[in-house]
C-alpha positions as CSV (number, residue, x, y, z in Angstrom):
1,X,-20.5,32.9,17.3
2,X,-23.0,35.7,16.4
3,X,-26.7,35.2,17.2
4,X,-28.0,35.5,13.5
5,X,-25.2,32.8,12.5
6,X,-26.5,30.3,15.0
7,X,-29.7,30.6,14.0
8,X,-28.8,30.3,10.3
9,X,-26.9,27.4,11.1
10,X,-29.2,25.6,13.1
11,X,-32.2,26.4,10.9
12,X,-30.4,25.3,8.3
13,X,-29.3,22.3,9.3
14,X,-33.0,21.2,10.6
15,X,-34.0,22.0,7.2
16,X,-31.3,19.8,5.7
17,X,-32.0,16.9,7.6
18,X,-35.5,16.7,7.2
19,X,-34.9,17.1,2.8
20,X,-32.3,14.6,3.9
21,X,-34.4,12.2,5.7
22,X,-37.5,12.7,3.3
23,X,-35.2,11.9,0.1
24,X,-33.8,8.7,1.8
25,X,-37.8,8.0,3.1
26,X,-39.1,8.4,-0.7
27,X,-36.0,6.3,-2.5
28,X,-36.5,3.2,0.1
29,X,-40.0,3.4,-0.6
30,X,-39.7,3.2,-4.0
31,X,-37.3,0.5,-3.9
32,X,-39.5,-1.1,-2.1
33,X,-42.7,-0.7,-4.6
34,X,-40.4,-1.9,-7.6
35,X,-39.6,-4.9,-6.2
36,X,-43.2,-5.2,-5.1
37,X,-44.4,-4.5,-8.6
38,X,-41.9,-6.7,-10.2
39,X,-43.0,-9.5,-7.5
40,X,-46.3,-9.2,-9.1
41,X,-45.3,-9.7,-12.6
42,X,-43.2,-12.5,-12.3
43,X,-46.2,-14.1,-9.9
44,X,-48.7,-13.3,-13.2
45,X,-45.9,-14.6,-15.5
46,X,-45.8,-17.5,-13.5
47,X,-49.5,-18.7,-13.1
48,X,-50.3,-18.1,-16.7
49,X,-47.5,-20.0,-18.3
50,X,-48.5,-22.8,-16.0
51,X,-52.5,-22.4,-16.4
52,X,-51.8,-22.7,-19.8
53,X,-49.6,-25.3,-20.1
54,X,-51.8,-27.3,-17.3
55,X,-56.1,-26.4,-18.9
56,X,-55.4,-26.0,-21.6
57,X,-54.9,-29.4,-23.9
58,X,-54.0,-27.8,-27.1
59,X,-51.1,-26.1,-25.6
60,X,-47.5,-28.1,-25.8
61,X,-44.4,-27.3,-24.5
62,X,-43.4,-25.8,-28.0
63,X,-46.4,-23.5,-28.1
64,X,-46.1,-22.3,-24.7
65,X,-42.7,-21.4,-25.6
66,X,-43.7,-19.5,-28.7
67,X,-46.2,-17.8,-26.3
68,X,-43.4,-16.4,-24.3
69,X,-41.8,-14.8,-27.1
70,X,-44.4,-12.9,-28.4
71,X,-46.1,-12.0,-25.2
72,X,-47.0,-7.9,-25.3
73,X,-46.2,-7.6,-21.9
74,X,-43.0,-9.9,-21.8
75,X,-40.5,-9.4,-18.9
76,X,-37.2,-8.1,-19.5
77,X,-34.7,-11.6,-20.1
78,X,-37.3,-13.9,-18.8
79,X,-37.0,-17.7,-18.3
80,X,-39.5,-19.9,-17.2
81,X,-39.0,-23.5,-15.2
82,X,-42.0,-26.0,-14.4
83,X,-41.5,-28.9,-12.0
84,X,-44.0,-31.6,-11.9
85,X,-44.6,-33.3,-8.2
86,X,-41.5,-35.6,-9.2
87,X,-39.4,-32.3,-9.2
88,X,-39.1,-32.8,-12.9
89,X,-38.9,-30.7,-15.4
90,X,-42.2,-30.3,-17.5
91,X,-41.1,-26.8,-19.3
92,X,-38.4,-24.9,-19.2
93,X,-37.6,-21.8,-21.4
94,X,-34.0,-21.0,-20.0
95,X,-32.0,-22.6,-23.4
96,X,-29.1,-20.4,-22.9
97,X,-29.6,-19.5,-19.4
98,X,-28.7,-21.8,-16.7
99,X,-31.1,-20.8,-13.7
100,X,-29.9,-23.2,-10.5
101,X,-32.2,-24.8,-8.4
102,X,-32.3,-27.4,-6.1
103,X,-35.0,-29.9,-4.3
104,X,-34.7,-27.9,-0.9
105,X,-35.7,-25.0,-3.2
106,X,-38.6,-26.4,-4.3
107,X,-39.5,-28.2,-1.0
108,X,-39.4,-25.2,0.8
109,X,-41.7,-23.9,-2.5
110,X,-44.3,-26.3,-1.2
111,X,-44.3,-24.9,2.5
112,X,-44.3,-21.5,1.7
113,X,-46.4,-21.3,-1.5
114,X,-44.5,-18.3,-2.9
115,X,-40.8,-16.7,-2.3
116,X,-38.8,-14.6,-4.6
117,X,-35.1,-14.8,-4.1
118,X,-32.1,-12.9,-6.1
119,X,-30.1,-14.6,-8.3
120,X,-27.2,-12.8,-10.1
121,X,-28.7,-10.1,-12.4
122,X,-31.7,-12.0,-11.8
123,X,-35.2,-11.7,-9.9
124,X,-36.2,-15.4,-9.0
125,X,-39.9,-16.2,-8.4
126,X,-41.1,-19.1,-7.1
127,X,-45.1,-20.4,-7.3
128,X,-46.4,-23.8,-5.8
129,X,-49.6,-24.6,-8.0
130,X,-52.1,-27.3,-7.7
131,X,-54.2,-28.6,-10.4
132,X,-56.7,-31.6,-10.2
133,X,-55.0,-33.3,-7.5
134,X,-51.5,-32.6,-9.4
135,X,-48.2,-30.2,-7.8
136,X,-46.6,-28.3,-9.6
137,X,-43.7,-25.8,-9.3
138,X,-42.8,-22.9,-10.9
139,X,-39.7,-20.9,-11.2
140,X,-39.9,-17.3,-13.2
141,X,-36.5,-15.8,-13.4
142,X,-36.4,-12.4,-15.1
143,X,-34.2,-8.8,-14.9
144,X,-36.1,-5.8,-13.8
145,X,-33.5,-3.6,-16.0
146,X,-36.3,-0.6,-16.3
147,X,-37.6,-0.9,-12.9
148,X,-33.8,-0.2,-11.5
149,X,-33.3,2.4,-14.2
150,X,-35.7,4.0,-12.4
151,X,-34.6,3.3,-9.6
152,X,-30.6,4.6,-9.9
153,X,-32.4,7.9,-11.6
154,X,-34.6,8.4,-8.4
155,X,-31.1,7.9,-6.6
156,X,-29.3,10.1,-8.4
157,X,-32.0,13.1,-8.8
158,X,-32.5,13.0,-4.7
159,X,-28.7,13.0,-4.4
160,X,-28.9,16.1,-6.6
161,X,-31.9,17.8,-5.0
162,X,-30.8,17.2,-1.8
163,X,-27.3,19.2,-2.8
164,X,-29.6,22.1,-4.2
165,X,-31.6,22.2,-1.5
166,X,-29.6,22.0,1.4
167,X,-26.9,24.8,-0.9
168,X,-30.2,26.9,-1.2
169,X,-31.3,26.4,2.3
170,X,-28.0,27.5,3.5
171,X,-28.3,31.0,1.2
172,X,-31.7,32.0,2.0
173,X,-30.9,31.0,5.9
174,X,-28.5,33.0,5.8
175,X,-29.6,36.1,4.1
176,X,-33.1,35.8,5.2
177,X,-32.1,35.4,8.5
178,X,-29.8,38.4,8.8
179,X,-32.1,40.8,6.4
180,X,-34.9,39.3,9.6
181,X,-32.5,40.4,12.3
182,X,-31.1,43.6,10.7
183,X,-33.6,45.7,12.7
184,X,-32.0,44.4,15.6
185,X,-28.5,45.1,14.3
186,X,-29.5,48.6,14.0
187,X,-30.8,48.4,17.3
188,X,-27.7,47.4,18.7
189,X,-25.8,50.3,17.0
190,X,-27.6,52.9,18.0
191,X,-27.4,52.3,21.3
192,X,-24.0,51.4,21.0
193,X,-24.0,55.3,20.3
194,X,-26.0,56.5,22.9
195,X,-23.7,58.9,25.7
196,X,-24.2,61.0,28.4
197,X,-23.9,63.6,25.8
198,X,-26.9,62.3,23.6
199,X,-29.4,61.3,26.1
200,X,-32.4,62.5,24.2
201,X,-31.6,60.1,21.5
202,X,-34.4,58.0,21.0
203,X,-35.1,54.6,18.4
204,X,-37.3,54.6,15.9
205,X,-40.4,53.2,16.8
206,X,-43.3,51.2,14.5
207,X,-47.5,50.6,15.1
208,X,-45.9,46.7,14.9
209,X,-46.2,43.8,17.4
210,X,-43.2,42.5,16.8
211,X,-40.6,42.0,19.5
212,X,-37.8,44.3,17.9
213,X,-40.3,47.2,18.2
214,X,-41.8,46.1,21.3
215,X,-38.4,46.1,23.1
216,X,-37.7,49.3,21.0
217,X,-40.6,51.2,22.3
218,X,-39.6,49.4,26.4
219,X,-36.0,51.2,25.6
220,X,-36.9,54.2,24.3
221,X,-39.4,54.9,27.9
222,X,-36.4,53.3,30.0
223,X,-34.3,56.2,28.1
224,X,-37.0,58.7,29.1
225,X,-36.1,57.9,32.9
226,X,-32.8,58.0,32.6
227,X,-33.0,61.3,30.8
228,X,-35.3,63.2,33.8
229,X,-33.0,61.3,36.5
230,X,-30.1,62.6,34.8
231,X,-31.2,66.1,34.2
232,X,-32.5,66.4,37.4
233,X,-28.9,65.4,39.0
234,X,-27.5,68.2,36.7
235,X,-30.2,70.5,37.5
236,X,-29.4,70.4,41.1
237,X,-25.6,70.2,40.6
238,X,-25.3,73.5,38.7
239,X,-28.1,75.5,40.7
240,X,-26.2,74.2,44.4
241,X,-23.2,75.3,42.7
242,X,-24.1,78.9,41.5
243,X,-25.8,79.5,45.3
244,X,-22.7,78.0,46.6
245,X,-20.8,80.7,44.4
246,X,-22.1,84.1,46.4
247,X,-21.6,83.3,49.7
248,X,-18.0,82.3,48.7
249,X,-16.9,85.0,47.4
250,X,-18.6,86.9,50.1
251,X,-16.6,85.1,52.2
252,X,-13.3,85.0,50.4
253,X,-13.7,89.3,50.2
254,X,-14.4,89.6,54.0
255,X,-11.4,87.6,54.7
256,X,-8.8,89.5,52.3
257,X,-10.5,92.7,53.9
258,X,-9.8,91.6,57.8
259,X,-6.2,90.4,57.0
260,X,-6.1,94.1,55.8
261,X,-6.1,94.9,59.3
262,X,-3.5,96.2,61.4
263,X,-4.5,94.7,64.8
264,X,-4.0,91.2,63.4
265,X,-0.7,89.2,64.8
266,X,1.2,87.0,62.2
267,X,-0.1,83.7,64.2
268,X,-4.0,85.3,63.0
269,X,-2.7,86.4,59.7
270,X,-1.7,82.8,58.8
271,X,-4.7,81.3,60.1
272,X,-6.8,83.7,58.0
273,X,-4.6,82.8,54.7
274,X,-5.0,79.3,55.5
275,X,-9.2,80.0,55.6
276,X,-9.1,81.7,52.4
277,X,-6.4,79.1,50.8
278,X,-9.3,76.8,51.5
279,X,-12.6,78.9,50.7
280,X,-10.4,79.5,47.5
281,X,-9.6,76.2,46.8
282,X,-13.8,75.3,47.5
283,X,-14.4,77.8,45.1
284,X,-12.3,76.1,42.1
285,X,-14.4,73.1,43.2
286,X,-17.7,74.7,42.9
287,X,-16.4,76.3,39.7
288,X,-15.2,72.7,38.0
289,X,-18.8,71.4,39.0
290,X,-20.4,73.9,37.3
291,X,-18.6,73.8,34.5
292,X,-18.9,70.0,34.3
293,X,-22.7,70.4,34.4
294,X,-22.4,72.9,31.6
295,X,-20.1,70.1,29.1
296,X,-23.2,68.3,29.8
297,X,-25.7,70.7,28.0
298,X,-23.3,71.7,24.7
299,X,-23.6,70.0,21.5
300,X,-20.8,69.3,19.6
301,X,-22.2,71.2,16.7
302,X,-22.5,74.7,18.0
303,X,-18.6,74.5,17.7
304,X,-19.0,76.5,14.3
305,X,-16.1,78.7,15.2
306,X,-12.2,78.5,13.2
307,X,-9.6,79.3,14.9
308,X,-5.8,78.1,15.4
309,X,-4.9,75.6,17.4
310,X,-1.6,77.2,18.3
311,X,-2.8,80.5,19.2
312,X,-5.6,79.0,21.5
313,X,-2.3,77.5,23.6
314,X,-0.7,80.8,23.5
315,X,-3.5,82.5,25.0
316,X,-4.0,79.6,27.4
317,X,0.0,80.0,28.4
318,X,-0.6,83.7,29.3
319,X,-3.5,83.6,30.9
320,X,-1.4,80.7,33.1
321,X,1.7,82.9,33.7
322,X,-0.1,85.4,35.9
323,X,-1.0,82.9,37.9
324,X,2.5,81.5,38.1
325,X,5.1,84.3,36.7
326,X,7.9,82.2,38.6
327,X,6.8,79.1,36.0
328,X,8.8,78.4,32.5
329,X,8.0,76.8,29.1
330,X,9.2,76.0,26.1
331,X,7.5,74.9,22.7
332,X,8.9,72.9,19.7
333,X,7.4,71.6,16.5
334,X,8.3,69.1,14.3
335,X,9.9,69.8,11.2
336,X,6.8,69.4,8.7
337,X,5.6,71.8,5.9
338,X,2.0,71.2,5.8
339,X,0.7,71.9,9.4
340,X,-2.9,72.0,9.5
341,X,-3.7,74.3,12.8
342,X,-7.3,75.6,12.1
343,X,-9.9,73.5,13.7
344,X,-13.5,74.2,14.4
345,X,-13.5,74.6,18.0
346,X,-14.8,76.3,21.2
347,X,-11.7,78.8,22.1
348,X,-12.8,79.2,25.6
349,X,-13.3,75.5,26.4
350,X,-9.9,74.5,24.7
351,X,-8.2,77.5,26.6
352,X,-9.6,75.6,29.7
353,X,-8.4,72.1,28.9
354,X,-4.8,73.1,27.8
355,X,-4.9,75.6,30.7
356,X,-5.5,72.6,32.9
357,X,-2.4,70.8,31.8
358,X,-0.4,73.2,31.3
359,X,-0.8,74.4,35.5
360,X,-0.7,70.6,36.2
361,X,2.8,70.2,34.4
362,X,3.9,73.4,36.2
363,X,2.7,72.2,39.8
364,X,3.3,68.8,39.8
365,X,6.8,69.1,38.1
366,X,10.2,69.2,40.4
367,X,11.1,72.6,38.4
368,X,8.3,74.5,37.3
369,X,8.5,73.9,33.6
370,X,6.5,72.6,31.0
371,X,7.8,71.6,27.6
372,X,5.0,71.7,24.6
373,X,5.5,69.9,21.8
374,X,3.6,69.9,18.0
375,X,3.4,66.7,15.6
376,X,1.4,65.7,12.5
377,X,1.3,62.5,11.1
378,X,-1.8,60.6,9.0
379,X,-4.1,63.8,9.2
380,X,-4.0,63.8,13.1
381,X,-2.2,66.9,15.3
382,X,-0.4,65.6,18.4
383,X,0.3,67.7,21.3
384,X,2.6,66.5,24.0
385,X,2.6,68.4,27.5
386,X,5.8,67.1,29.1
387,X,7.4,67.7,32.2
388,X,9.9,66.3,35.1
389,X,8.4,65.2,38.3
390,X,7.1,61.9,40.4
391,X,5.3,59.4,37.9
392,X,1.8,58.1,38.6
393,X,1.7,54.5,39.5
394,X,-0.2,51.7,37.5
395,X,-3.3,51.8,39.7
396,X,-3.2,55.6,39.8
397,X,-3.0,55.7,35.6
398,X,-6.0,53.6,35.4
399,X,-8.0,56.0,37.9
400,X,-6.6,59.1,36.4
401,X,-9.6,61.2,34.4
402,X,-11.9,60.0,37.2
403,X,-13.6,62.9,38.6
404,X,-11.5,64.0,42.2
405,X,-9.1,61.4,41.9
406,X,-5.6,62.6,43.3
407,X,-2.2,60.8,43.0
408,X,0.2,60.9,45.9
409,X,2.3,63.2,44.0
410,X,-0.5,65.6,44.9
411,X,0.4,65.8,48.4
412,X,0.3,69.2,50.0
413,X,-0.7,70.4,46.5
414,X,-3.9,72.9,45.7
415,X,-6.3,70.9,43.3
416,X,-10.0,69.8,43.6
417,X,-9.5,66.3,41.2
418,X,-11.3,67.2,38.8
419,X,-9.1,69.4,36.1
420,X,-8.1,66.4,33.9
421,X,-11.6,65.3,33.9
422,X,-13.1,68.6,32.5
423,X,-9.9,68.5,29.9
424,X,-10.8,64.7,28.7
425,X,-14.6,65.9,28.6
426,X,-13.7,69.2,26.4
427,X,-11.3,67.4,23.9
428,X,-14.1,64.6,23.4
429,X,-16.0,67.1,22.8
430,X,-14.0,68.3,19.8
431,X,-13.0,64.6,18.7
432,X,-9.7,64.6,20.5
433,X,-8.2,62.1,22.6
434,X,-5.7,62.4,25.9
435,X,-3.3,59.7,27.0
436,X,-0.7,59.5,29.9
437,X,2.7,57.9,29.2
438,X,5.9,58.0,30.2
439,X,9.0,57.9,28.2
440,X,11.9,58.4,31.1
441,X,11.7,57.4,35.1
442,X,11.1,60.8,36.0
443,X,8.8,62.1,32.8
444,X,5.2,62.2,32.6
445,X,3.8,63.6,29.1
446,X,0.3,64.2,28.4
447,X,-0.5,63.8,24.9
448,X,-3.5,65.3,22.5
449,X,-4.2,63.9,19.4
450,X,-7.0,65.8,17.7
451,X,-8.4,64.5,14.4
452,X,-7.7,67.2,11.4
């Protein structure tokens, strides 16, 4: 689960609960002041109907009863009881309502003064009063119908704003909460785009305290060390390798020129071709470090130049065949009508990287030959170097555009390690790819795919 959905999700559910908790807090509160309220009615009810009916003289049962009815402030269905000490009844206004009681009722009425119980529909308060030396007991039965009204539409509107609220709590968690992290989202991508070839890339930085921009501003002076370490690394790798340069070649001449020699035997002779097989073979190393260090430095826009992807391979195949006249190739291309071969490139570095597989097919094949061959599908242009020889195993496919890694196929072969490495770094370089498969036991193809 992403960070900004975990924090929407628990932020919203906190927020939930607590509307929640505070809706059920606020409904048994108020359930708990109606019946508190309604209590206090039925105990006014009560002590009036029986103040009256016990001061006052010119009050009978009948009055009392008309009373009732025309009270302002009546209770909703109300019915009134009066007991004397006897436990009979004085007064009693429930005609057509049959309120039960019993003695232990209005024994317990005596012990504990007051008690409201419920009864059906109905609220039942009970009073103990004593007058001039006389008991008497009173039960007020009555339906709160407007209090639980109320009541239901507290229920109902807390149901319904705690829907809302938690719906709207979930929204604006999640929308404000990824709007709040976005900076970091942006964060994340540019780094995620951040290379060896874009080192000077730096994030955007603000004059605020927040802790985006604060780790912002950390990464961007963590980037500024990486940058000097790195240049320096390059800085000393191509200036060691163009000294390095000279004094081979100085070498490699003084060598060709002593072999020229006449008072040489064959046993010296060899010994000297072995010495410049191997100054030779240092030089290509130097050369491919060099060259490395220069990838490094180009931009991927200075490649303003158009020019055919098939005749860049031609030239690259020529330029290969003086090296190795005794090598063969052959070149096929799919049958398609709408071949799309002009590309915006760098011909010299493309000359390099086909140049690179094209010797490697030759040299590391059982025959010498290299079979090329063109496809287009879905706007992409694959290239397929192909050739008969010993395959790479698993562990050597994983390792194989590491700089100086060498197979065992390479035995007793010249090479530095570092060819398919400078090819991968020149097609990235021009938004191509390079894969290694195989299709047969004894055929390893090298395949471009280069975006149109």
């Amino acid at each position: 689960m992403k960070l900004q959905t975990r924090i929407a999700v628990a932020t919203s559910a906190f927020f939930s609960a607590i509307l929640i908790t505070a809706s059920l807090i606020i409904y048994i509160q108020f359930a708990e002041f109606r019946k508190v309220e309604f209590e206090s009615r039925l105990e006014e009810k009560a002590l009036s109907s029986v103040r009256l009916l016990v001061n006052v003289k010119e009050v009978d049962k009948q009055l009392l009863k008309l009373i009732d009815k025309n009270t302002i402030h009546t209770l909703y269905n109300e019915k009134t009881i009066i007991f004397d000490n006897r436990y009979k009844i004085i007064y009693n206004s429930a005609d057509d309502v049959v309120i039960s009681w019993k003695s232990e009722d209005l024994e317990e009425l005596k012990e504990s003064k007051t008690f409201l119980k419920k009864q059906g529909i109905y609220e039942v308060y009970g009073l103990y009063f004593r007058s001039n030396s006389e008991e008497y007991f009173v039960l007020v039965a009555a339906e709160d119908k407007y209090g639980f009204r109320k009541l239901l539409f507290l229920r109902y509107l807390l149901i319904a704003t705690c829907l809302v609220g938690t719906a709207l709590v979930w929204i604006f968690s999640i929308y404000g909460i990824r709007n709040m992290l976005k900076p970091l989202l942006m964060f994340q991508q540019k780094i995620t785009n951040i290379s060896d070839q874009n080192l000077n890339m730096r994030l955007e930085e603000t004059n605020s305290l927040n802790e985006i921009n604060l780790m912002t501003r950390a990464f961007n002076q963590m980037m500024n060390r990486i940058e000097n370490a790195y240049m320096k690394q390059q800085e000393f790798t191509a200036n060691a390798s163009h000294e390095l340069q000279t004094p081979l070649a100085r070498i490699i001449m003084q060598i060709e020129n002593l072999h020229e020699e006449e008072i040489h035997t064959e046993a010296t002779k060899n010994y000297l071709d072995n010495i410049k097989a191997d100054a030779s073979e240092m030089a290509d190393l130097i050369h491919s470090l060099l060259l490395l260090t220069k990838l490094n430095n180009i931009a991927q826009e200075a490649f303003s130049e158009i020019k055919r992807i098939d005749e860049v391979l031609f030239d690259a195949i020529q330029e290969n065949k003086l090296r190795m006249p005794y090598a063969t190739i052959d070149f096929s291309m799919d049958e398609s009508d709408n071949y799309e071969l002009e590309i915006p490139c760098n011909e010299s570095l493309l000359k390099i990287a086909f140049g690179n597989l094209i010797k490697n097919a030759w040299l590391y094949s059982i025959n010498a030959h290299c079979s090329i061959r063109f496809s287009q599908s879905k706007g992409k242009l694959s290239i397929s170097f192909m050739s008969t020889g010993e395959l790479l195993s698993s562990n050597e496919r994983l390792l194989l555009f590491q700089p100086f890694m060498r197979g065992k196929n390479t035995h007793n072969k010249p090479g530095s390690g570092l060819g398919l490495r400078i090819t991968q770094r020149i097609l990235a370089y021009h938004n191509a790819r390079i894969a290694y498969f195989s299709q047969a036991q004894d055929q390893n193809i090298f395949k471009v795919t280069i975006s149109m």
